[in-house]
Structure formats: C-alpha cells, structure tokens
C-alpha positions as CSV (number, residue, x, y, z in Angstrom):
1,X,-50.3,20.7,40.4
2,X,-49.4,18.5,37.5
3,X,-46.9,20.9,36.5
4,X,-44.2,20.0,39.2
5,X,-43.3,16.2,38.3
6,X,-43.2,17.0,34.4
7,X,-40.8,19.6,34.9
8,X,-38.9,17.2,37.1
9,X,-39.1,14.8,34.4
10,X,-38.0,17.3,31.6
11,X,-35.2,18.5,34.4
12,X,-34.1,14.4,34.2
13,X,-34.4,13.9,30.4
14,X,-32.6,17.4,30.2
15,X,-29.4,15.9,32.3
16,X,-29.7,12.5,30.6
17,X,-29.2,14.5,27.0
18,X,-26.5,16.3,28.1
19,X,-24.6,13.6,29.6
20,X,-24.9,11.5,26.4
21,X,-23.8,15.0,24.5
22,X,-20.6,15.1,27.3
23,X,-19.6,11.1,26.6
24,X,-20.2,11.2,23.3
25,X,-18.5,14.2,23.1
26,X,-15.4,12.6,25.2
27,X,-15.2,9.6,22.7
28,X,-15.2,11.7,19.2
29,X,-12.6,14.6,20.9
30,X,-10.7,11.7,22.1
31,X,-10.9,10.0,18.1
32,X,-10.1,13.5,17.2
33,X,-7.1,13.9,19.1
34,X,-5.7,10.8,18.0
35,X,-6.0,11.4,14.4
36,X,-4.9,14.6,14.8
37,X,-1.6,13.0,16.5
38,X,-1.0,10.7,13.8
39,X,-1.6,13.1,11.0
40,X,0.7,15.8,12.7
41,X,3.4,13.3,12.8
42,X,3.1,12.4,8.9
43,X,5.6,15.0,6.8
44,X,3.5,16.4,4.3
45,X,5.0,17.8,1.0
46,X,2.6,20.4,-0.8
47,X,3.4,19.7,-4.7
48,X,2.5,23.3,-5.7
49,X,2.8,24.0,-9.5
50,X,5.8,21.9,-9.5
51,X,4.3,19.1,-11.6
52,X,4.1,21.3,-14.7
53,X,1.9,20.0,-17.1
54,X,0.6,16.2,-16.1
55,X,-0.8,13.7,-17.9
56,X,-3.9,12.9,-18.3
57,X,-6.5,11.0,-16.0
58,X,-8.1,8.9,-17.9
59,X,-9.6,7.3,-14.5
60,X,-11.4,8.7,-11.7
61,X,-12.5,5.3,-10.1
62,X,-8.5,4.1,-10.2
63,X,-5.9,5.5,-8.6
64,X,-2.0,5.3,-8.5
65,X,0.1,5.5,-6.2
66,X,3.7,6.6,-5.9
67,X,5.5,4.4,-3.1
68,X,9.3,4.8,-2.2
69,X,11.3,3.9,0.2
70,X,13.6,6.5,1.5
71,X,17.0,5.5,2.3
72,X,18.2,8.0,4.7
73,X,19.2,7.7,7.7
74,X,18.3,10.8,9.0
75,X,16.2,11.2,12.3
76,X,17.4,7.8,13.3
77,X,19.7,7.3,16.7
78,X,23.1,5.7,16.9
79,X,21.3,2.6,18.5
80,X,19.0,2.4,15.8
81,X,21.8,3.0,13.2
82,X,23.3,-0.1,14.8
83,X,20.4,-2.5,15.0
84,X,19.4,-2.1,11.8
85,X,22.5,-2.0,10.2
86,X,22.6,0.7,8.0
87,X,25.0,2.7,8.9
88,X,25.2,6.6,9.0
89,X,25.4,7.7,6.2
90,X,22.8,11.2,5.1
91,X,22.0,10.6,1.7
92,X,18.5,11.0,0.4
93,X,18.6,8.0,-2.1
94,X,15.5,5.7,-2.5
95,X,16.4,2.0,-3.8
96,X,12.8,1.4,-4.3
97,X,10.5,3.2,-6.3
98,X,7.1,1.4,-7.1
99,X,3.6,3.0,-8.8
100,X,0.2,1.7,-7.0
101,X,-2.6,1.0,-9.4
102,X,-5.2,-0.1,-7.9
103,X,-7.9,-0.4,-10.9
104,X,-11.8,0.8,-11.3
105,X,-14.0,-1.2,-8.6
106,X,-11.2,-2.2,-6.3
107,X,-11.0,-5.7,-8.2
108,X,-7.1,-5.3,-9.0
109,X,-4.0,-4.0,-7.9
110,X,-1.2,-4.0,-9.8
111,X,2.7,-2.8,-8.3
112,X,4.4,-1.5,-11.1
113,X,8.7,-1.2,-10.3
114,X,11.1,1.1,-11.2
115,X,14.7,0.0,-10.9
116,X,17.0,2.2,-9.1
117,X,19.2,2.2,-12.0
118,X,17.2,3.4,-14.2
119,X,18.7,6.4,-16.2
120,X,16.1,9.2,-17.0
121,X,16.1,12.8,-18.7
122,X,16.6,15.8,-16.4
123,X,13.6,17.6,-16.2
124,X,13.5,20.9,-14.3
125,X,12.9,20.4,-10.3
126,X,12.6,23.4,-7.6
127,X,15.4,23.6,-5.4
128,X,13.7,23.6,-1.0
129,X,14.9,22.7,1.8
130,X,17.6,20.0,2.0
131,X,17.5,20.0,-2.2
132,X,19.8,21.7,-4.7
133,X,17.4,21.5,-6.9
134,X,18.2,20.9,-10.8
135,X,17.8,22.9,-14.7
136,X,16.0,21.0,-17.3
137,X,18.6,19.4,-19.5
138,X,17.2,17.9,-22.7
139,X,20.6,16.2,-23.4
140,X,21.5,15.3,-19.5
141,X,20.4,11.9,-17.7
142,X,20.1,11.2,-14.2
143,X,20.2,8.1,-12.4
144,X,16.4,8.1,-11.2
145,X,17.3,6.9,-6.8
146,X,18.9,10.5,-6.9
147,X,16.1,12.2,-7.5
148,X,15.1,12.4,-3.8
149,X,17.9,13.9,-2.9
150,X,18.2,16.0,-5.5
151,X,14.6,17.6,-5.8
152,X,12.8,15.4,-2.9
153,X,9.7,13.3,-3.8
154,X,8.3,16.3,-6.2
155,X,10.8,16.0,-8.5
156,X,10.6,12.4,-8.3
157,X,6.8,12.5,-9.1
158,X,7.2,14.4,-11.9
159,X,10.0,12.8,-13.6
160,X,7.9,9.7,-13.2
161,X,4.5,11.1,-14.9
162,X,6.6,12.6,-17.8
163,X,8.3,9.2,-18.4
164,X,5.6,6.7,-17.8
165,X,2.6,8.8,-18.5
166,X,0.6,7.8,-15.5
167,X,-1.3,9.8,-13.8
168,X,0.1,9.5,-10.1
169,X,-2.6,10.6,-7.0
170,X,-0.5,10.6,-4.2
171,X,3.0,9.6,-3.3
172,X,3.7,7.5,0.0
173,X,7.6,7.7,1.6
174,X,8.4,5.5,4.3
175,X,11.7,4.8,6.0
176,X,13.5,2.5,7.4
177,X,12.1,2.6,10.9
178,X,8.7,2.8,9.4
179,X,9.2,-0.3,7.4
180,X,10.2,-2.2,10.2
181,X,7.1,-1.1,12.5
182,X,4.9,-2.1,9.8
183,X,6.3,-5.3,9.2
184,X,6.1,-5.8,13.3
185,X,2.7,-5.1,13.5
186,X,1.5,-7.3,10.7
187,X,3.2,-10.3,12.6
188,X,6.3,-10.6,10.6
189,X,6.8,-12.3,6.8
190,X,7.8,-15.7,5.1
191,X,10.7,-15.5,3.4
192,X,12.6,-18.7,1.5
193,X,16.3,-18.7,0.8
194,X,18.1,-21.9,-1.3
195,X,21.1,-21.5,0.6
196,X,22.7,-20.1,3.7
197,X,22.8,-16.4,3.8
198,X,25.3,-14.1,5.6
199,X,25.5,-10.8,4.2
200,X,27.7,-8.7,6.6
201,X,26.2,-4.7,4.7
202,X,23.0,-5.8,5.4
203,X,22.9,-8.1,8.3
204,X,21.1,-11.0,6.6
205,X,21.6,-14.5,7.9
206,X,19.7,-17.3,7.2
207,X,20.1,-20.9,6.7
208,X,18.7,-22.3,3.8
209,X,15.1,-23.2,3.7
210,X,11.9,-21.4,4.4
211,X,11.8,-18.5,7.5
212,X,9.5,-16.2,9.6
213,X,11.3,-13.2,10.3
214,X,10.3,-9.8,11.9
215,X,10.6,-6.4,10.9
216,X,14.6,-5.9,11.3
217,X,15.6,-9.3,9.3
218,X,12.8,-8.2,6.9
219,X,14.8,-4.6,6.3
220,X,18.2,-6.5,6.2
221,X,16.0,-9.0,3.1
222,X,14.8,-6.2,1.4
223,X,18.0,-4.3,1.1
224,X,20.4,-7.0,0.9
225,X,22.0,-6.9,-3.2
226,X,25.7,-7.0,-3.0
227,X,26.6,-10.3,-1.8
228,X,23.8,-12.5,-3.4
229,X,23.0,-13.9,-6.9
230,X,24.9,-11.8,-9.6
231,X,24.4,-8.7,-7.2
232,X,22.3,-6.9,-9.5
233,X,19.4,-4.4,-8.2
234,X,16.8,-6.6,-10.9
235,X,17.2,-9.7,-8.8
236,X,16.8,-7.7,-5.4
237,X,13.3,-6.3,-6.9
238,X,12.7,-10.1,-7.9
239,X,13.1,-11.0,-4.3
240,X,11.7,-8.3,-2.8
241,X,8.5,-9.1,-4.9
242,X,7.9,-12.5,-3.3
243,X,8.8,-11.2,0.1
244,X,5.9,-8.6,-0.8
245,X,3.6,-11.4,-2.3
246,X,3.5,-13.4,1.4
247,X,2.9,-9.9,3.2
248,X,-0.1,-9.1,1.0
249,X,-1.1,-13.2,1.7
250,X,-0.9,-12.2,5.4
251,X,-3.1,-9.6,5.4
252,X,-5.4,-10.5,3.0
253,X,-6.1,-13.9,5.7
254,X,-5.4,-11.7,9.0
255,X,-8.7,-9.5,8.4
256,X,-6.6,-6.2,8.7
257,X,-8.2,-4.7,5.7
258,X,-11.6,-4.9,7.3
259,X,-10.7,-3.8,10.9
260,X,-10.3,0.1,10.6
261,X,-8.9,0.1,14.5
262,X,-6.0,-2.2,13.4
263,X,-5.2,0.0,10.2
264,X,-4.9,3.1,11.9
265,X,-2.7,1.5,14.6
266,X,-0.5,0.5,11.5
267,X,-0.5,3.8,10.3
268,X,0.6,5.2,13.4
269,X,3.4,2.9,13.9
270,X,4.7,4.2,10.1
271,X,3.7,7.5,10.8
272,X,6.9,9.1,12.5
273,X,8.7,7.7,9.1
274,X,6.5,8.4,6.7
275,X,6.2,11.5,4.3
276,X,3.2,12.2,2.1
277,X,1.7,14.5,-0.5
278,X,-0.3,17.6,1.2
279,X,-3.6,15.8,0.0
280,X,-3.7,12.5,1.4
281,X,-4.8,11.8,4.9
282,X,-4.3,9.2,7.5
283,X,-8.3,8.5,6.6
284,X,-6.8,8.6,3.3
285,X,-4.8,5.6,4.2
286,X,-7.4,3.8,6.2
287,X,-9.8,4.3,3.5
288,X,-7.9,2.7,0.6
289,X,-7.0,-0.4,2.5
290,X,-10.2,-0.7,3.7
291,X,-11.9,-0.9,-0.1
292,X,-9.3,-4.2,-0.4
293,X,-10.3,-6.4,1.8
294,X,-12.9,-8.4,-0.7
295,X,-9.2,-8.8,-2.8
296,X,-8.1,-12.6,-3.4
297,X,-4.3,-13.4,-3.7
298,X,-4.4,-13.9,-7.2
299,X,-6.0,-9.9,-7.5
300,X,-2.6,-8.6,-6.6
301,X,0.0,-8.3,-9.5
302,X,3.7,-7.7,-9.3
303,X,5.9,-6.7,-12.5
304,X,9.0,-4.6,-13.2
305,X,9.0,-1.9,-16.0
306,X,10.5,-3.3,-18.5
307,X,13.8,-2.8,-19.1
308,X,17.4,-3.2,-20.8
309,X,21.2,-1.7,-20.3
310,X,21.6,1.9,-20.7
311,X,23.3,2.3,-24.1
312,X,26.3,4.5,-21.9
313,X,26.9,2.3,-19.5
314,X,25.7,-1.5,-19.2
315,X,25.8,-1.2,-15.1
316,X,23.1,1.1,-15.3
317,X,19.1,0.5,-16.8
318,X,17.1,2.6,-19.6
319,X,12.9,1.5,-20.2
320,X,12.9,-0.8,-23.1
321,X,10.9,0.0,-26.0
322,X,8.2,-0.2,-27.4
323,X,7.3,-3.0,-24.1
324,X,7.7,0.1,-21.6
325,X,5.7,2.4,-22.8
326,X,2.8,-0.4,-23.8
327,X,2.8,-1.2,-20.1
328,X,2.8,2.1,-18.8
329,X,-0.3,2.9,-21.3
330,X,-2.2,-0.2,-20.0
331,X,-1.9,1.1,-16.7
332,X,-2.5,4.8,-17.4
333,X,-5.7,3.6,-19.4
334,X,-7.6,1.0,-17.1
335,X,-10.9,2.5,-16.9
336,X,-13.7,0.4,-16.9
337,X,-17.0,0.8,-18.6
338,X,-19.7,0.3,-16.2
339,X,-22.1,-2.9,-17.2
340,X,-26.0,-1.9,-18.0
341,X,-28.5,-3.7,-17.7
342,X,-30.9,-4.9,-20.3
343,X,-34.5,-3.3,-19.7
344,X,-36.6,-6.3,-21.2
345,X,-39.2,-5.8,-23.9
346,X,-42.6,-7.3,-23.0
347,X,-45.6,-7.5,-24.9
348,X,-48.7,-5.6,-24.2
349,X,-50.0,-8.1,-21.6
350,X,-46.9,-7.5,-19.8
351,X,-45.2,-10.7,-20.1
352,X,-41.8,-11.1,-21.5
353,X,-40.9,-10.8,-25.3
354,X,-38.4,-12.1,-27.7
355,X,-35.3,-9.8,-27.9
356,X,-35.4,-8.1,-31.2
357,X,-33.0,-8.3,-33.9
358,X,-32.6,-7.2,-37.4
359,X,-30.7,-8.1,-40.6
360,X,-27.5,-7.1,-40.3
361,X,-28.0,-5.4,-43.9
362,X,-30.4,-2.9,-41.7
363,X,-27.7,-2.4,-39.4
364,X,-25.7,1.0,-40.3
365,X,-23.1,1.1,-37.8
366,X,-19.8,3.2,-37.1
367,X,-16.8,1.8,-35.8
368,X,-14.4,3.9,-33.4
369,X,-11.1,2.9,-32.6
370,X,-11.0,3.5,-28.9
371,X,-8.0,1.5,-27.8
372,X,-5.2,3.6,-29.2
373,X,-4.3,0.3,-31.0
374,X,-3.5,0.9,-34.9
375,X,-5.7,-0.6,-37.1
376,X,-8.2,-1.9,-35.0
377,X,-11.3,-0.1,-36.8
378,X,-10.5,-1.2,-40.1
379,X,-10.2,-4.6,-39.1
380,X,-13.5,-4.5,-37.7
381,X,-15.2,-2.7,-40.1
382,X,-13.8,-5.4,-42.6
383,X,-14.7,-8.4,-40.7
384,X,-18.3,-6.8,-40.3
385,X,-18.6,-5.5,-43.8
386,X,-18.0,-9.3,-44.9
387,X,-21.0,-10.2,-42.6
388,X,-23.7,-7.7,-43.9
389,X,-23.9,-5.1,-41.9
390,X,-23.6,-1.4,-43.5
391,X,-20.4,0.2,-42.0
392,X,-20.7,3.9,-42.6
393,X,-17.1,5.0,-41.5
394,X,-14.2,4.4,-38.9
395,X,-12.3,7.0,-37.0
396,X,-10.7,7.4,-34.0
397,X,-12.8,7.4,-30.5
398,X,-12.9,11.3,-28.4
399,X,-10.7,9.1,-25.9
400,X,-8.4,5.3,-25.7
401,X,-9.1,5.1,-22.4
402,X,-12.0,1.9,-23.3
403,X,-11.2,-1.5,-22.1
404,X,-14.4,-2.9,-22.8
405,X,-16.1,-2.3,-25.9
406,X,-19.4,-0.1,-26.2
407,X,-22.2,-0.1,-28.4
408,X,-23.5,3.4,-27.9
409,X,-27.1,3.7,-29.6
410,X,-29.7,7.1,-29.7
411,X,-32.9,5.5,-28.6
412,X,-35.1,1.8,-28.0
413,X,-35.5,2.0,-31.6
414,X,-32.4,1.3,-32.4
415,X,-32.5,-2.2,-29.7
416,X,-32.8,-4.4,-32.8
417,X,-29.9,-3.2,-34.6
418,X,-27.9,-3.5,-31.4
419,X,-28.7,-7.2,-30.4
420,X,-28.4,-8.3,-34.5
421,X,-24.4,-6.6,-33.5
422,X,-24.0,-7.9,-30.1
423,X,-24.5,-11.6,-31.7
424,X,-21.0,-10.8,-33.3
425,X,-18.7,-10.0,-30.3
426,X,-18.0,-11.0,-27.1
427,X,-17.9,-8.8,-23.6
428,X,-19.6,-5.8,-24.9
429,X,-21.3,-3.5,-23.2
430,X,-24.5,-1.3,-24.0
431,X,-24.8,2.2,-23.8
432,X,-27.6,5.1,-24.6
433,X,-26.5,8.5,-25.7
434,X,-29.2,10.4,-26.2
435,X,-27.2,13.2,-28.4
436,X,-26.4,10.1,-31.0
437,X,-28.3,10.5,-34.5
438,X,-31.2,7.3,-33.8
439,X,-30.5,5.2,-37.2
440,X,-26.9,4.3,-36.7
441,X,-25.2,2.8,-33.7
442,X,-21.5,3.0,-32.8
443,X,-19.2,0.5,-31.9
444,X,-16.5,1.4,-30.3
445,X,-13.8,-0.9,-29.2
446,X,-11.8,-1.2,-26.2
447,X,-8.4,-3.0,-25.4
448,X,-9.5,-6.4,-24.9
449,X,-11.1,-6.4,-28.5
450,X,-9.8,-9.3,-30.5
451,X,-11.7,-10.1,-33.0
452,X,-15.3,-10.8,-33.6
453,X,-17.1,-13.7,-32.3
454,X,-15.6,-17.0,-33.6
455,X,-18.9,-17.6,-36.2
456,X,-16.4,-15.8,-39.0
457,X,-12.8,-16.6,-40.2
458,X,-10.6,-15.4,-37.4
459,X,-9.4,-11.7,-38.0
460,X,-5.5,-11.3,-37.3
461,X,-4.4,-9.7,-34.3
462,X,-3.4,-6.0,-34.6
463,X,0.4,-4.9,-34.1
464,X,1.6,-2.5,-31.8
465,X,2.3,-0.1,-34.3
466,X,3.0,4.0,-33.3
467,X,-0.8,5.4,-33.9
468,X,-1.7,9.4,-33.3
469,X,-3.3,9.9,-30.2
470,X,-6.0,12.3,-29.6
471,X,-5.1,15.9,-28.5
472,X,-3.8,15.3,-24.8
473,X,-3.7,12.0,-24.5
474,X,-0.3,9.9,-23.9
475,X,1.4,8.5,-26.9
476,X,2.2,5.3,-25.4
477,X,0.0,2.1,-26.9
478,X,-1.9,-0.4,-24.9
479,X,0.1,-4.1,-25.1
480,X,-1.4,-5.9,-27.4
481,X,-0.4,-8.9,-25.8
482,X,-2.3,-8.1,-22.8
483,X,-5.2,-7.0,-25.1
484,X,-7.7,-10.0,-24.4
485,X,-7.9,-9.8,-20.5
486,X,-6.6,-5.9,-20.3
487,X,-4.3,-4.9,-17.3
488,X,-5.0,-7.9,-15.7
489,X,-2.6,-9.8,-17.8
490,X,0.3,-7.7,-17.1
491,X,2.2,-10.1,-14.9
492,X,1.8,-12.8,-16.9
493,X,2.9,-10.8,-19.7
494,X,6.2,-9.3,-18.3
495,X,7.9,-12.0,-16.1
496,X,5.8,-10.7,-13.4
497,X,4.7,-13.0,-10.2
498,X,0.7,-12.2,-8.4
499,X,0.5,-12.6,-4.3
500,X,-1.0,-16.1,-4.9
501,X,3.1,-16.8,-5.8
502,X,4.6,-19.9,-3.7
503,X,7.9,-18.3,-0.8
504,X,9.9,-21.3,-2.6
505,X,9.3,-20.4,-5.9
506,X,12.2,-17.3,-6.5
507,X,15.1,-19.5,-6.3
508,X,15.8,-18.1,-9.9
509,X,16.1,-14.4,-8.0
510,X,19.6,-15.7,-6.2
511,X,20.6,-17.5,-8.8
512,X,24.4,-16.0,-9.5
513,X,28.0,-16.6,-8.9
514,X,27.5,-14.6,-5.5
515,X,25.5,-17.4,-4.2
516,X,27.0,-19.8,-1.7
C-alpha cells in the first residue's frame, strides 16, 4: 500500500527534473542562438598556408594582435555615406594599422602603430575574391594601406610578421559603422582641441577646448589629417592615440571589462563591420577583454614604430633603424619567467634555518647570454670573475626570449652556491633543472640585466650592436634603452604616451601651419 504515494512522489520529482531540464534548456538554446547570431555576422578570413614561414613565438602567455581599420565604404547606404561623411568611394585602404600586445599575466598592453605611409617590400600575396593579388618582388615596395586591397588582411598579416618579426594571433578589422557603434555604446570619448576646428572632408567641428563627442564626431576625429597641423598622417596617429588613451580611461572606470553581458552587446554592435581571422571567436573577444579589467591606466602603452622619410620619396615613411627593429624585438620577446618560491631550509627540530651560502670561490657558474644583447656574458662573467666566483664559460642561451634573469641549478645541493650568486644581482629568479650537471649553476640573463648589484664598480651598459641569433629566432635586438624595466618602457622610450595621458596634453599633435 506504501507503493502508491512514492510513486506519486517519484512521478512529481520526475516532472520537476524535467521542467528544470526544459528552462534550463530554453536559457542555454537561447545563449546559443545569440552567439551563434553574432558569430555568423563576423566575416571570417581562413589564413590557410598563406603566412609562409612565420616567426617565431617566443610567448604562449602573450598575444598580439593585428587591428586595422578598414576604410571602405562598401556595405554602407547612401544615408550612411552622408552622415558620416565619407563619401563613396570602394577602395579597400586601411589608414590605421596597429599590433596588440598584450604581455604574459595580463599586466600590460602595449599598441604598437604602423603609419599608413609606410613603404614595405612586396612579398608574395594570393590573389581571392575582391583581390588581385601580387608576385614577390625583392626590388619592388609597396605603400603598406594598400595592402588590403591588394591581398585583403592576409597579405597584410604577413607582410607585417616578415617586417616586424612578431608573432601576430589574430587580426581584428572593423569599419566605419563598427567604429561608430562601439564608440556609442561605450558612452562617447573626450577629446581636446587648442583651436576651432572645421574640417569640411571629414566633418569635424569643434570649438576650442575640451569635448564629449559620440561615435560619428569621433569617426570624423579619427580620420580628420588634411586640414590640421602640418597634415601629416604621424600627427593624426599622435591624436588619435590620446583620443584612444580617454577611451581605454572610460572603460577601465565604467566596469565593462568585468561585465561579460555588456561586452558581448559591444561585440554585437561591431559585429556587422567587423572581419576576423577563422580562429578567433566572439568568446574570443569577450574572453580577452575580460582578463583586463584588473589593468590601471598607466598599464596601457601607446607608441608609433619608429620611423623616418623613405629615401625615394620624403612624403612617404620607411622603419628607422636599428630603433625599429629593437622595438619590434622587445615586443616579439616579452615572455616572462614565472617567480618561484623559496622552499625554506629548517633544521631537524623543524624550525627555520639560516639561508646557506658559500664563497663565491666555491661557486662555478656559467653565464648565458639570453637577451640577444651583444656582449652581455662577457661583461658578466668579468664583473663576476673580479668578485671570486669561478666562471667556467659564456655562450649564447637555447633562446633570447628571457626578460628576467634565471639561475637554473641541478639539485638543493647546489642552494648555497645559488644564494652566495643571488647576493650579486638584482630581480633574479630561481629555477631547478633537473637534467643540469649538480656542481655548476647557470646564470642566464634576461633583458632587464644591467649590471650586477651596485656592491662592485658599475659595469658599462652594453650597445646595441648586430649579434647572431639562434637558429629561428628573429634577428632584431632587444632596446637596450628599455633594458632595465623591459617592454614596459617602450613608451617612454619612443615618444610614446600611456592611457593615464591628460585630453589637453597633445596640443603638440596640431601644432602646424594648417592650424587655425
């Protein structure tokens, strides 16, 4: 007789489940369909084999990205052609061109650009849909906003990882429309001007002084060159790079970064005007400006690769030398050496003991150059030879990818020799190898190496001389001015500005006999 109410009980439970299943159900089909929306309305470009042979990632814990703007007017309607001034014209130019790098532990982000005038070699690009396509010319240049048009964003990519020797993730294309939307939903930017400003190609007007604007006057800022300053594309990159610094200021104090909802609705507004590589995701997207929201203003770097007139024509740009390719190599090589902890040495009642150290005379140690910046070793070696210790060698690291230096050591037996060597340097990190010979430690030095610790006669910093790179690796070398604090100098470095950057402080970016 007991039977009948625990059935009905198991008939209710059974009901209950399956209604949860049904909701639940609802909610993630209804999730579903949304991404699915968004991600069908993204124009995805599968990259093939078309990247030939890439460089190197030193990094998997960074990533850069390739962001452009695409100038074309395509897709959009008269009316649109007439609000946001741009006219009608079908070419598949991009006036900005910027690389991502957003470094190991989501601590930095640096936004590397490329002027539009930049002149680069002709590398080989696979003619598609829309593109002509173009041979490999070891003697021809091409101005590097053509590339879009000529090969689309593939042939952009590559020319960019063959020139800057950056390893690039994924690209990002947005449009015009896009841009706008973006700038819409993010509640509009502060822009400053020193004087008024009415640029008839654009659309631009603004009295002098400090303005919020929305996304169409923010299009009309971004683009406007011709009629301000000396006209030049550097100073619209200059402005464009504060305008950028008080959008990342806005969002880093808005809470966006941490509200996945918000960033997808973002993504959604961009996604009709947005084209991607095959690989990245709306999730993607969501996922990588989520991992920024601990970032502080001054965690946000803006620089321009560095650059002088092209020896054929002074109107046009060609990377300067050796300053390019020392940025670029800073960038391509920020990888961070993860920090290990001490394992204290106690005594046999368990309590704590003194840290162990040696003469340095017992200390055999090998220095490895793993910077990619000439000379480093020896100067080491000398500077530690004069204190002591028993160098055994120098040579060249398997890899320059080191920031930080290591001491690499076999077993605990070998902890006394590597506090008596820690005493001599500063930000060093510890490591065990187990494959190492126990006996002799290795040092091996990263970019922010300097010298040893200031208890000896200061060793002269090393020049940025040409050195051989390992098999594979890029032959560009780190900046040594950026040496002591690593990327995260860059800016400071190259005449760059961070996010924390003041709107009144780029007067110097319309300064120019254009200027009313």
């Amino acid at each position: 007789m007991r039977s009948g109410p625990r059935q009905g009980k198991r008939h209710i439970l059974r009901w209950v489940a399956v209604a949860a299943v049904v909701i639940l159900g609802a909610g993630t089909l209804s999730a579903y369909l949304k991404y699915r929306a968004v991600y069908d309305s993204i124009t995805r470009v599968n990259p093939g084999g078309e990247l030939g042979v890439r460089p190197p990632q030193y990094s998997t814990t960074s990533e850069n990205i390739l962001v452009y703007g695409d100038d074309s007017r395509k897709g959009l309607t008269p009316h649109q052609q007439y609000i946001l001034r741009t006219g009608s014209d079908q070419t598949d130019n991009t006036d900005t061109i910027m690389i991502v790098h957003i470094s190991p532990g989501r601590h930095l982000v640096t936004v590397l650009s490329i002027p539009r005038d930049t002149m680069v070699p002709q590398y080989a690009c696979a003619a598609g849909p829309g593109y002509t396509g173009q041979q490999a010319d070891p003697q021809g240049n091409v101005q590097i906003n053509a590339l879009l048009e000529i090969g689309g964003p593939v042939c952009l990519w590559k020319t960019l990882e063959q020139q800057t020797g950056i390893y690039i993730s994924h690209f990002i294309g947005i449009g015009m429309l896009g841009f706008v939307n973006v700038v819409d939903d993010l509640g509009g930017v502060n822009v400053c001007v020193p004087y008024n400003v009415n640029d008839p190609v654009s659309g631009l007007d603004l009295t002098a002084g400090e303005h919020h604007i929305t996304g169409v006057q923010a299009l009309a800022f971004w683009r406007t060159r011709e009629d301000i300053g000396t006209g030049s594309d550097l100073e619209r990159i200059q402005r464009d790079q504060f305008m950028s610094a008080q959008v990342v200021k806005g969002v880093l104090s808005s809470g966006l970064l941490s509200d996945p909802l918000k960033l997808l609705s973002v993504v959604t507004d961009a996604a009709a005007s947005m084209t991607t590589d095959s690989g990245m995701s709306p999730s993607d997207l969501v996922s990588i400006g989520e991992s920024l929201h601990h970032l502080s203003s001054k965690d946000v770097q803006f620089i321009t690769a560095p650059n002088q007139p092209w020896t054929s024509d002074a109107d046009r740009v060609q990377f300067a030398e050796p300053q390019a390719s020392q940025v670029f190599a800073a960038i391509a090589h920020d990888v961070t050496v993860p920090k290990t902890k001490p394992v204290p040495t106690t005594t046999a009642t368990g309590s704590p003991a003194q840290v162990l150290t040696t003469s340095p005379s017992n200390v055999k140690v090998e220095v490895l150059n793993g910077s990619g910046i000439s000379g480093l070793a020896d100067q080491a070696a000398v500077g530690l030879t004069s204190r002591g210790f028993d160098v055994t060698g120098t040579a060249n690291a398997a890899s320059f990818a080191y920031t930080n230096s290591v001491i690499e050591y076999a077993a605990t037996s070998d902890m006394a020799a590597v506090n008596t060597l820690k005493q001599e340097l500063t930000d060093v990190t510890e490591l065990q190898v187990s494959t190492l010979t126990p006996g002799t430690v290795q040092l091996i030095l990263g970019s922010d190496f300097t010298g040893l610790s200031p208890a000896a006669t200061p060793s002269v910093t090393p020049t940025a001389t040409p050195v051989v790179q390992p098999s594979g690796t890029s032959t560009a070398s780190p900046n040594p001015s950026a040496s002591a604090s690593g990327i995260s100098s860059l800016a400071q470095a190259n005449g760059g500005i961070t996010a924390a950057a003041s709107c009144s402080s780029d007067a110097s970016a319309f300064a120019g006999s254009l200027g009313n």
